[in-house]
N, C-alpha and C positions, 0 to 999 in steps of 0.2 A: 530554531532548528539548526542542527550542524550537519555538517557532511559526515555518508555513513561509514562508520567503523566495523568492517564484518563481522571481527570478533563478538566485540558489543552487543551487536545488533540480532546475533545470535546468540548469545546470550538469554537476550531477553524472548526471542521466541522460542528458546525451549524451557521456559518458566512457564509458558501459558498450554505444553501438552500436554493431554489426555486432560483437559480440563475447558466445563463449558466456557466460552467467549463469545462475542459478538464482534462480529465482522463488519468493516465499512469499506469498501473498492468502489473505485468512483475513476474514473479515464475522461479526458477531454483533450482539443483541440478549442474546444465551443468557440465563440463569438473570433478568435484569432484570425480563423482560418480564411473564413469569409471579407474579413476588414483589407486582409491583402492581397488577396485573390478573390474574384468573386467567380471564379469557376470551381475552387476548394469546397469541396464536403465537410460542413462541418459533424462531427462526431462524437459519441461518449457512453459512459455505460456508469449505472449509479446504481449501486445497492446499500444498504445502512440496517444496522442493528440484524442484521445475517445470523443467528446464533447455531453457532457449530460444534463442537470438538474434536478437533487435529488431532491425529495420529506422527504426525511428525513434519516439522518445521526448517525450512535451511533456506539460508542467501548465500548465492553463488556472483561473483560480478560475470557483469554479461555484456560486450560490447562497449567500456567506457562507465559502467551504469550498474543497475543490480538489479536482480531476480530474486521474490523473496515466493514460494513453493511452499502450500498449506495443505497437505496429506490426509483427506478424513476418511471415512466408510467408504463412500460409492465415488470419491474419487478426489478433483485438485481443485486449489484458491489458488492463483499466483498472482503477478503483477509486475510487469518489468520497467527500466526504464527510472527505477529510482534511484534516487541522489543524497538525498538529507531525512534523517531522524530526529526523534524526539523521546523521551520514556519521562511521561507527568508523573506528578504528587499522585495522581488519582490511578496509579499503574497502567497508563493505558501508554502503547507503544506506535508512535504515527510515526508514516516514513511515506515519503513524498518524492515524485520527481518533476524539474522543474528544467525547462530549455533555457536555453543562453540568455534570453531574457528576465530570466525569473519566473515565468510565469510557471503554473501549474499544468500539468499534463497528466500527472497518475497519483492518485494516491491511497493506501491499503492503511488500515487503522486497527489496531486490534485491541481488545476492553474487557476484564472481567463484567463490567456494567454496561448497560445499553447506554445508547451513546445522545447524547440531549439534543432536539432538535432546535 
């Protein structure tokens, strides 16, 4: 992964509107939170293979980080808090954020294909 290029990175999500995809959003804290605090909640939300069609797609930076906002019928996908992308062989576009340590905290995946478990 590399650090994300707005341009770019829109780019790539408006190659996948008004067209079906699947969705992967996944948020954590998990195991971190608790290891150094043990009063921290740990928390997270995980969905996979979501299949939608957006109506219109944009990353805005947002505090240091980005916002990436997925527009369909009845309403929003978003995801903030991301730092680094990727666009595979297999046209699937992962963008991730990740704290000072590296680790993982957010990450939105978007897939003409469902996504391999």
């Amino acid at each position: 992964m590399e650090a994300i290029k707005l341009e770019e990175v829109q780019k790539y999500i408006n190659q996948f509107t008004n067209q079906p995809v699947y969705v992967h959003l996944e948020t954590t804290n998990g195991a971190y939170a608790s290891h150094f605090n043990e009063n921290a909640y740990n928390v997270g939300a995980y969905i996979r293979n979501a299949q939608l069609t957006y109506k219109q797609g944009k990353i805005v930076e947002h505090e240091g980080s980005y916002r990436v906002g997925l527009k369909h019928d009845i309403g929003w996908i978003y995801a903030e808090g991301l730092t680094d992308f990727e666009f595979t062989d297999s046209q699937q576009l992962l963008l991730a954020g990740h704290d000072r340590e590296g680790r993982l905290m957010v990450a939105l995946e978007i897939s003409p294909e469902p996504f391999s478990y």
